[in-house]
Each structure stands twice: as C-alpha cells, then as structure tokens.
C-alpha positions in Angstrom: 0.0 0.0 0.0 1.2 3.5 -1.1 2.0 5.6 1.9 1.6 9.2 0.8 -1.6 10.5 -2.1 0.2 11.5 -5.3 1.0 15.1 -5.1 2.1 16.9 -8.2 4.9 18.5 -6.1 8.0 17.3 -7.2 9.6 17.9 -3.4 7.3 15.7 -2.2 8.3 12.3 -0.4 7.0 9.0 -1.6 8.7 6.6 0.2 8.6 7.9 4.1 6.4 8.8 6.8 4.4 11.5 6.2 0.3 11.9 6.2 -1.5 12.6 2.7 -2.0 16.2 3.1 -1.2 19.3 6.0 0.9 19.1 9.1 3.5 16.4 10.2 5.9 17.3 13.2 7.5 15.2 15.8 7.5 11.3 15.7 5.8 9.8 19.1 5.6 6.8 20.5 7.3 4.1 18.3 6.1 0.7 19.1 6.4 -2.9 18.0 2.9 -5.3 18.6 2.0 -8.4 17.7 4.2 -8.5 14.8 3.9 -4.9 13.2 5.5 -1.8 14.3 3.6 1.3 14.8 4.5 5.1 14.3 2.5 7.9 16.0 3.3 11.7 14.6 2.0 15.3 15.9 -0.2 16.0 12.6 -2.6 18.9 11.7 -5.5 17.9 10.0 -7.1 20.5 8.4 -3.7 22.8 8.1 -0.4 22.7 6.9 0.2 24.9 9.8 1.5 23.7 13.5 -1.7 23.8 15.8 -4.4 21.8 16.3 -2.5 19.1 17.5 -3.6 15.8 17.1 -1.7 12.1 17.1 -1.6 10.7 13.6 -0.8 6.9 13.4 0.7 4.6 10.7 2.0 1.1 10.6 4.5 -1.5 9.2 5.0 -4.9 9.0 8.5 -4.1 7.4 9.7 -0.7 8.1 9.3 0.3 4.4 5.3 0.2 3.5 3.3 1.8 6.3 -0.2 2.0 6.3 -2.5 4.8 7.3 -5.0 4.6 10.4 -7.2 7.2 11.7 -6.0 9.5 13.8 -5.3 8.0 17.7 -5.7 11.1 19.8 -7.3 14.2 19.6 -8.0 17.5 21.5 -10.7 16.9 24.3 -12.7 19.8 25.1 -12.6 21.2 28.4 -10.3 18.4 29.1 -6.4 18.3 30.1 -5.2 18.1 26.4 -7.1 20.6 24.6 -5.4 22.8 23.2 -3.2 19.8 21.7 -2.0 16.8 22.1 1.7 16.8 22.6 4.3 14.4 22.8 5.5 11.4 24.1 6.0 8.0 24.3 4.0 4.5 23.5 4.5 1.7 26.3 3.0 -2.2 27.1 1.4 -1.8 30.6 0.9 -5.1 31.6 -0.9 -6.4 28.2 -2.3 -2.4 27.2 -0.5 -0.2 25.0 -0.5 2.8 26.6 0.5 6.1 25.0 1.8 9.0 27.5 1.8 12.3 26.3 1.8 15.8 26.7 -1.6 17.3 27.4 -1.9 21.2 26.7 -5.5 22.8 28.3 -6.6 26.0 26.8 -5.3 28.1 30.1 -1.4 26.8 29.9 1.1 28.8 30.4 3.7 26.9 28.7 3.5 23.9 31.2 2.1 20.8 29.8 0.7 17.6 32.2 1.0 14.2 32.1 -1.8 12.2 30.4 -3.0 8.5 29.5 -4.5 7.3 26.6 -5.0 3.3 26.3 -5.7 1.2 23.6 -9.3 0.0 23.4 -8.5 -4.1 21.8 -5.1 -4.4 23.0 -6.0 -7.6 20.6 -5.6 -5.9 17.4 -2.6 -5.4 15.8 -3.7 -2.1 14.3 -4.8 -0.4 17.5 -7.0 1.5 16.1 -9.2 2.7 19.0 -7.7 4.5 21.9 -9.5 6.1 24.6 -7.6 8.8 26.7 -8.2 9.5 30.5 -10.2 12.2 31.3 -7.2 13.7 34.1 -3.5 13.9 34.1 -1.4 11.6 35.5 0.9 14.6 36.8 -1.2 18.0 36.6 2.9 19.9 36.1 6.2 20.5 37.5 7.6 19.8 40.9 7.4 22.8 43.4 10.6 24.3 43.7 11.9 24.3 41.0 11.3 27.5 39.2 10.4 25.2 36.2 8.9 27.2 32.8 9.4 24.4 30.8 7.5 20.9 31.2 6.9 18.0 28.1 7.5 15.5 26.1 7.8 12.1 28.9 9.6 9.3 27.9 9.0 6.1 29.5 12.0 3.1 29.8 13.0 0.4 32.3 16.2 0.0 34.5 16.4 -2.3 37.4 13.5 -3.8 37.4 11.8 -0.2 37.5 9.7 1.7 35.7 11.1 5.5 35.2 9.9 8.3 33.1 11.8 11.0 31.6 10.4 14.9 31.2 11.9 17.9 29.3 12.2 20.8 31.2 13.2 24.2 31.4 13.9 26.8 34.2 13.7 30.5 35.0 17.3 31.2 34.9 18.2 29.5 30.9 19.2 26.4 32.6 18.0 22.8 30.7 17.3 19.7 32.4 15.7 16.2 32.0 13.5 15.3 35.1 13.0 11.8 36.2 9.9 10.3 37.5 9.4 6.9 39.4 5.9 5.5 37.2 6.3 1.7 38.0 2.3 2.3 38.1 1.5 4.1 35.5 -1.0 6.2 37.7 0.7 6.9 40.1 3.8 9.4 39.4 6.2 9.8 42.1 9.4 12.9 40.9 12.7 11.0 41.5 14.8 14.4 40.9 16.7 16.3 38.5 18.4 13.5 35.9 20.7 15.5 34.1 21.0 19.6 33.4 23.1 21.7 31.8 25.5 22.6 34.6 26.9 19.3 33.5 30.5 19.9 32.7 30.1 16.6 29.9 26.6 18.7 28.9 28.0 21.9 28.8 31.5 21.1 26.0 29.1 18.9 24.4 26.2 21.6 23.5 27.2 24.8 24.8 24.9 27.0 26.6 22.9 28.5 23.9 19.7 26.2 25.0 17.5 27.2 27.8 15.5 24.0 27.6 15.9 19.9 26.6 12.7 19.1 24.8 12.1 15.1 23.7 14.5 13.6 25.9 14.9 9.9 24.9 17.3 7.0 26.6 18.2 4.2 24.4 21.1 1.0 25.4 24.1 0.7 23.6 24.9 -3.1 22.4 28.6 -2.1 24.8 26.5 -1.4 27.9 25.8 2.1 28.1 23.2 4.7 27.4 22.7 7.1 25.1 20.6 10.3 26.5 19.1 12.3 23.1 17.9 15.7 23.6 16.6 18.1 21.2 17.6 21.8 22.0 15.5 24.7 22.9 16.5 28.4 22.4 12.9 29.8 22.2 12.7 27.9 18.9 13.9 24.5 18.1 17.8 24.5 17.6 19.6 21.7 17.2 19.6 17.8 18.4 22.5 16.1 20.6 23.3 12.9 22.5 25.5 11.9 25.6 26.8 8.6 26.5 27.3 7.4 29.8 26.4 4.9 32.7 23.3 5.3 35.1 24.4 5.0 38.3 22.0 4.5 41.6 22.1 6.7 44.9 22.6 5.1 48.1 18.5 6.2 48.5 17.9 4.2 45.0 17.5 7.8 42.9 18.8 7.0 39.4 20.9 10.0 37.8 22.7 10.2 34.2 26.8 10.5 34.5 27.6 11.4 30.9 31.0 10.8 29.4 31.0 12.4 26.3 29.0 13.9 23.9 28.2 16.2 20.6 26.0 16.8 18.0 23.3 14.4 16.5 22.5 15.3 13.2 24.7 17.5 11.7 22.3 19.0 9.4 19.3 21.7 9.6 16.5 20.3 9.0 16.5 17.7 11.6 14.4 17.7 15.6 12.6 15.7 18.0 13.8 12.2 17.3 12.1 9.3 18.9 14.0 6.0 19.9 12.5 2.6 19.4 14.4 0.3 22.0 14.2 -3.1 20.5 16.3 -6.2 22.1 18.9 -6.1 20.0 19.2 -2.6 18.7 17.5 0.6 18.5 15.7 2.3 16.1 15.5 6.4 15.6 12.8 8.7 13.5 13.4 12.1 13.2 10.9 15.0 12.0 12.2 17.3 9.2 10.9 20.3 8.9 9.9 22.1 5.2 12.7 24.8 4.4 10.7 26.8 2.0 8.9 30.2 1.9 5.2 29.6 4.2 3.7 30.8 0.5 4.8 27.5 -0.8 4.0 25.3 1.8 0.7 26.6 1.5 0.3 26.4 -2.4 1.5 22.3 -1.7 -0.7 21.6 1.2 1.8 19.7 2.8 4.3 20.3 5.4 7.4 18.1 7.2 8.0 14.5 6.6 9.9 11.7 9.0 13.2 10.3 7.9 14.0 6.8 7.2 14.5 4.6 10.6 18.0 4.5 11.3 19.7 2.0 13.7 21.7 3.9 16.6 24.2 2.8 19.0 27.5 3.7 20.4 31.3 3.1 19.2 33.1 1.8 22.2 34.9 5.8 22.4 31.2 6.5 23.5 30.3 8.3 19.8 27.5 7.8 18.3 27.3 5.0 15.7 24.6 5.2 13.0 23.3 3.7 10.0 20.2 3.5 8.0 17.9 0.5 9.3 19.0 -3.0 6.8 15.1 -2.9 6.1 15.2 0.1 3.9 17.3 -2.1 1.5 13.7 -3.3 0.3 13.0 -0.1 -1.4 15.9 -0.9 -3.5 15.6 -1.7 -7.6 16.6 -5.3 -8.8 19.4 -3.7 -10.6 21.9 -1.7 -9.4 23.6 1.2 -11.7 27.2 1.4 -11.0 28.8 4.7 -12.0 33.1 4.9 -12.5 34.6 8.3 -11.8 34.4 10.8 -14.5 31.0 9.6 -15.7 27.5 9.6 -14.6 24.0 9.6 -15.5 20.7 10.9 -15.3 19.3 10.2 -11.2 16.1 9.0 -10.8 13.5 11.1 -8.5 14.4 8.7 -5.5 17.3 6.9 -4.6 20.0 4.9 -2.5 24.0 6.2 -3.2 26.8 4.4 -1.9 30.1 5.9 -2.4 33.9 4.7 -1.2 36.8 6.8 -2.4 40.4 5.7 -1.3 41.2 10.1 -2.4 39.6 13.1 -2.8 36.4 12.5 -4.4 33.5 14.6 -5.5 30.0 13.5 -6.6 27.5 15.9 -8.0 24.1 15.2 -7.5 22.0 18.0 -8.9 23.0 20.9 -11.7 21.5 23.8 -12.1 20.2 25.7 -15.7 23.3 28.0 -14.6 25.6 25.6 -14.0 25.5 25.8 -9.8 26.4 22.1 -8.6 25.1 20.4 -5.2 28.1 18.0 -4.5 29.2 15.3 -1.8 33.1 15.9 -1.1 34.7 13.3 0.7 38.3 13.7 1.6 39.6 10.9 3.1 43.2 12.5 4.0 41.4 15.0 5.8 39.0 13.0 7.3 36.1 15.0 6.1 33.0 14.8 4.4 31.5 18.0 3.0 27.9 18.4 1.4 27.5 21.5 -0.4 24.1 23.2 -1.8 25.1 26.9 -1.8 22.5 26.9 -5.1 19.4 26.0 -3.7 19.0 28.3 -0.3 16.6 27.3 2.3 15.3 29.5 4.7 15.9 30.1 8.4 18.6 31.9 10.2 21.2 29.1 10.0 21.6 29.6 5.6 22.6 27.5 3.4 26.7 27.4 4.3 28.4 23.9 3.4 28.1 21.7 5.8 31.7 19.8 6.7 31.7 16.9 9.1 34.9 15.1 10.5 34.2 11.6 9.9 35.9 8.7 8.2 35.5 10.0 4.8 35.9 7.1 2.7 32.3 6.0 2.5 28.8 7.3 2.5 25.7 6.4 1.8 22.7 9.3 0.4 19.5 8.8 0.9 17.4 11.1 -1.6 13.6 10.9 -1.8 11.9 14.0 -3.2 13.2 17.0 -1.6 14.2 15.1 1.9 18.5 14.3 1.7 19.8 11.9 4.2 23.8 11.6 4.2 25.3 8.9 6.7 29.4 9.5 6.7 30.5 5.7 7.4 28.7 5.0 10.6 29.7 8.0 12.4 27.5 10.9 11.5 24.4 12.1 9.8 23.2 14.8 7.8 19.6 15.7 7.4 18.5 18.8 4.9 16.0 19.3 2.5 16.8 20.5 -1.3 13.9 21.7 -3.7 14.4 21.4 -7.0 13.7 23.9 -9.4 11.9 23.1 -12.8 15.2 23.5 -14.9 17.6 22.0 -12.0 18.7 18.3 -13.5 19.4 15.3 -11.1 22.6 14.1 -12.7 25.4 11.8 -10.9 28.9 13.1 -12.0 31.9 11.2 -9.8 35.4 13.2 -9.9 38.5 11.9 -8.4 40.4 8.7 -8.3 39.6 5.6 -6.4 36.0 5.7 -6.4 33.6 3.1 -6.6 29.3 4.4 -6.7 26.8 1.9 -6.9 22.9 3.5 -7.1 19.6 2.3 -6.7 16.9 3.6 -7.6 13.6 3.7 -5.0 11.0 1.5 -6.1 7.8 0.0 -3.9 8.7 -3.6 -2.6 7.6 -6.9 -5.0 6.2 -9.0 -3.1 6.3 -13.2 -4.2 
C-alpha cells in the first residue's frame, strides 16, 4: 500500500512517513505489537500549519510500506489536552498499549501535564481505537523548581523499574531532564533532576545556547551504556544532541545520568525531535524534518514536514555515536543496481539509495543547475572529512545554506534522496539531514570526480512481493 496520495509537487516524499496532506511534526511513540511496528506523529488535519495538535498513526510490517489509520488522539474539550496533544512515548502496561503524552489545556502557560490514553483491543494489531483519560497523571512540575518548561515524557526500564523521563526548562536558561518513578503508570512519584546543563560533559558537548531539553529519549548501547538524546530549545527548536554514559544508583535508589562524552546528533538543519524505538537487539531512531521553504509555498502544496528513514543507533566503544540506516530500507531498493566509475555519470532518478567509497579526494555531483551551480558530496579521506555543499538552492531560516563539513571517516557514505528530503550517513559516524527543492530546470545528474572511487545506485521503487 502507497503511503503518501500522489502530489504533483516534485519535493514531495513517496517513500517515508508523512500523512496525505497538512501538518506532520514530531515522531511519538514508536512501538512494535504483535508482529507490526507502529508510528505515532503530531499531525494537523485540516492545516499545513502547526496547531491543532492531534496524534496521527501509521503502521508497518517491514519498516518500508506503512499504512495509514485514523488519527489515535485528539484534542478533548474542556479536558487536560485541549489545546493539543503533545508528545511522548508508546508503552506495554501489563498487556495495554499505553500512549503518554503531553496534554496542553486552553489556560497553559507553557507547562504541559502528564496524560493516558489506552488502547481499546489491545487484541488488534492495528490499535486503532484509543481512549484517553479524562485527568492527568501529573497536573505539572515539581514545586521548587522554578520550572517554565515541562513536556515531552519518555517512559523506559532500568532495574526492574519503571522510570519516566520529562523535558524541562527553568527560569534562569538552565536545561534539564527530570526523572519520574511510574512503575504504576497512575501513580507518578518525581525522583529528581536527571541531568541539566551545569553538567560539565553537557555543557563542552552543547554549549549554553539552550534554555530548555525538549524530547528527551534513553536508548542501550549493544557495549552497555546509554545514550541520552535531547533536542535543544533556544525559544525555537535548535539543534539535536546525544551523551553517552552509565546510570548509576544513589545510596537512596534515585537514578541519575553521569555522561562521558558527547556532541551533536544530526549534523544538518532540517533535523528535531527524534524518537527511539528500543528493540532487544538494537534501536531504532525517527526524526521529524521540517519544510525549508517560503510559508507561501507550503501553503500552495498543502503539505508540510516529513519523517526520515528509521536509522539504527548505538555507540562506538569511544562513546560516539554510531549510525546507519535501518537493513530494512534495503527493500526499497531496484533489482538492478547502476554502477557509475569516476568521470562519468547519468541521469538520477527522482528517489534513490547512493553508496560511495573513495580511497582520495572524491566529488559526486548530485543535482545541476540551468546555470551551471552544482550540489556536490566531497569526501576527503586524508582530511577525514565529508563535505555536502548546496550553496545553489538556499533554504530558509537563520542558519543559511553554508556547506556543511563533518569530520568523519570519509571514505564511504551512503545518500539517501527521496523528493526533496536528503539523508547523508558518513560511514557509521555521523548524519546529515536537509531538505533540497528542486527547481523546474535544476537536472538530477550523478557526475563522480576523483580517483579511487567506486558508486553503486539504486533507484527507490515499492517492494515486490512473491
């Protein structure tokens, strides 16, 4: 089943998550039941706009071909949620999915609360009917705290115990995650402050430009530890980062974070708000990327933001971040591979899957502009970097359209192209999310320069099925 409705607009994504038409923001609540895995979304549905939150929900059997359900949770009125439904996380309580979100009421002052929503046939594999409690599980911050800033739970298991995760903010600038003992999910207990941004690890890993930690999300490394993933607040979304390190318990059983190092998630600028599917022998990531284009646009399309592909996180044993797309995306591939040798190249199709290894210097152009402009993959192994270039084709926001160099091993990456969404993975090291509209009289055309290379392409197709 085709996930998206045709759209005649050439930037639009065929081949990942995003709803038919209007408003797609962050992922929520990954989950894997009785055999399929499910994907909630903050989605619009009557605006390419972001209000009028609501939950949108799709499902897979296989990662690659989701299918559209109606919409799981929406605004009650009068009730704790609504003036949205925010996000959060999906969990099994004993037998019942359970989603736990972020309800906003119509007098908020920037503080969400805690809420419930459980499905209604926990035997269905689609879980299509959900019914959400009419009051919060925790009606805001602690006392104490000076807390402005309060969303987004995240609920995940250590020691046999049941702890939940909340983004928060403070009066003073200062971020912080705060922890919550749920083992009954109806009865919240605050455990303390996880993690904040007096952190010395926090602080050289992020610097102090955020003043709160929105979509905090815990995920364990195949080597033991944990990975903490925040996305970063400055009044506006900024950017997303991750620290790995051990939890450790207090003598009084209070779990904390001790983070060892650190850095930047996604290296590009159109990436936030990732959510974390921990499976038992890996973990899986959604991000949401935002549209880089004029409003006027987005609402000539009718569409705006899209999820990335799943990608499969963990840890190198130095405690950076490993990542790669998930192996399941390999069933969007063509039968037949096209193979390009350096100093040639070929017409791209509209969606595709580029893997490049260069022993030198090596170049790959991707799209040419009616003036000759080039968007180009440099990777310079010698100099261990990977640069992606789209001076050309300008996106908006206050960040620009600059280069974007990442040190990496630079001797392969893999692209990920599927309308205007670009997804770059530099070995297994680092990513890089932006989105690239093209222009009527831009060309998608491969070129490889340099010696040493070796490209092999596929091109996007729906999965056959025997």
């Amino acid at each position: 089943m085709s996930l998206t409705a045709q759209s005649p607009d050439p930037g639009a994504p065929r081949f990942r998550v995003r709803p038919p038409a209007h408003w797609i923001n962050d992922p929520n609540g990954p989950f894997h039941w009785r055999d399929r895995y499910h994907l909630f979304y903050q989605h619009n549905p009557a605006a390419p706009v972001h209000t009028n939150v609501h939950w949108g929900h799709v499902s897979s059997a296989d990662l690659v071909e989701w299918e559209h359900h109606p919409i799981a949770l929406t605004p009650t009125p009068g009730g704790p949620d609504e003036a949205g439904c925010w996000s959060g996380c999906v969990v099994d309580d004993d037998g019942v999915p359970t989603a736990v979100y972020t309800g906003v009421d119509r007098h908020h002052t920037g503080l969400g609360t805690i809420c419930l929503a459980r499905a209604l046939v926990p035997e269905d594999e689609t879980l299509t009917e959900w019914r959400q409690l009419p009051a919060p599980v925790v009606t805001g911050p602690p006392a104490g705290l000076d807390v402005v800033m309060f969303r987004d739970p995240f609920v995940f298991r250590s020691g046999g115990h049941r702890w939940a995760l909340v983004g928060a903010g403070h009066a003073g600038g200062r971020p912080s995650v705060l922890l919550y003992d749920c083992d009954d999910l109806a009865d919240w207990r605050f455990a303390g402050v996880f993690l904040d941004g007096a952190d010395p690890v926090a602080a050289d890993a992020f610097g102090d430009k955020a003043v709160g930690w929105e979509c905090p999300q815990l995920y364990a490394t195949s080597g033991g530890d944990w990975v903490l993933v925040l996305s970063l607040w400055d009044g506006n979304p900024c950017h997303t980062g991750y620290l790995t390190g051990r939890l450790e318990t207090s003598e009084t059983g209070e779990l904390r974070f001790a983070p060892r190092t650190g850095g930047r998630l996604d290296h590009g600028r159109d990436f936030y708000a990732p959510a974390v599917l921990q499976e038992p022998d890996r973990a899986l990531m959604w991000g949401w990327s935002w549209e880089a284009r004029e409003r006027e646009e987005v609402e000539r399309v009718g569409w705006a933001g899209v999820l990335t592909a799943p990608r499969v996180v963990d840890a190198h044993p130095d405690g950076t971040l490993r990542v790669v797309p998930a192996p399941e995306l390999e069933l969007l591939r063509a039968a037949e591979p096209f193979v390009v040798a350096p100093g040639r190249g070929g017409r791209l199709p509209e969606a595709y899957d580029l893997s490049v290894t260069a022993s030198g210097r090596t170049t790959v152009r991707l799209l040419r502009s009616a003036s000759g402009a080039e968007l180009t993959v440099v990777l310079d192994p010698e100099e261990g970097t990977v640069t992606l270039d789209r001076g050309d084709w300008p996106r908006t926001g206050p960040e620009g359209s600059a280069p974007i160099v990442v040190r990496a091993p630079a001797d392969q990456v893999r692209i990920l192209v599927d309308g205007s969404l670009l997804e770059l993975f530099a070995g297994t090291r680092a990513m890089v999310t932006e989105r690239v509209y093209r222009r009527p009289d831009d060309v998608p055309e491969l070129l490889v320069t340099g010696s040493g290379a070796t490209v092999t392409g596929w091109e996007l197709v729906p999965p056959t099925h025997g």
